[in-house]
N, C-alpha and C positions, 0 to 999 in steps of 0.2 A: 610593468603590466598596465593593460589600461585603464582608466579608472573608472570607465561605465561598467569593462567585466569586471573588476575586482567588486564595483557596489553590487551584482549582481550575484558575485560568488559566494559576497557575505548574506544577503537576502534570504539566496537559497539553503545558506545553511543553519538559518535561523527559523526559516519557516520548517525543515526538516526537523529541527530540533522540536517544535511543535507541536508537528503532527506525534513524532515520538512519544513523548508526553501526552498525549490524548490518548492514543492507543493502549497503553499502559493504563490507563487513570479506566479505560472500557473494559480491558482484560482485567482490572482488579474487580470493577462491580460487580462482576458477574461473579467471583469468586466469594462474593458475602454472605450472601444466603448459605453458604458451606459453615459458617464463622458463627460464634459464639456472640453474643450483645457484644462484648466486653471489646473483645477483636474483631469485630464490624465496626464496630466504633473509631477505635484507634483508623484503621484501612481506611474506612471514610473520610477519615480528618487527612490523611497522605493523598489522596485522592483528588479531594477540594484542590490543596498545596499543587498539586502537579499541575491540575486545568489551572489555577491561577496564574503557576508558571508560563504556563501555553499562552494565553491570551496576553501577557506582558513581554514574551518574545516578539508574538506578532506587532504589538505596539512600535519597540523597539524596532524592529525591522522596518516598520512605515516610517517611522521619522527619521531612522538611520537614510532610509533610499530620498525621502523628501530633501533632506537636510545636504544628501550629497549629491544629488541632481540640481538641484539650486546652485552648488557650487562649479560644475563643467561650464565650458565654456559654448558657447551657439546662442 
């Protein structure tokens, strides 16, 4: 495979993964206000974890592509 699409195949499936996790972390907040303190609480705290996850894929993904565009050849 070549290795510009392969960095590209991985990127995409990293930023997919992302978005995923955002989506999810939006569809829960809305769901809180339905939620007792107790279990808003806890939700929120999974919530945080998932956007944090999100923003450390993207990371990932930039320095994965930097890391292996630096190494092709041209």
């Amino acid at each position: 495979m070549d290795p510009l699409h392969e960095i590209q195949r991985r990127q995409l499936r990293l930023i997919e993964s992302a978005s995923i996790n955002e989506a999810c972390a939006t569809d829960l907040l809305s769901l809180l206000r339905k939620l007792t303190v107790a279990e808003a609480s806890n939700v929120l705290n999974m919530v945080t974890l998932l956007q944090s996850e999100a923003e450390f894929l993207r990371r990932l993904s930039n320095e994965i592509t930097i890391r292996d565009y630096r190494g092709l050849p041209g």
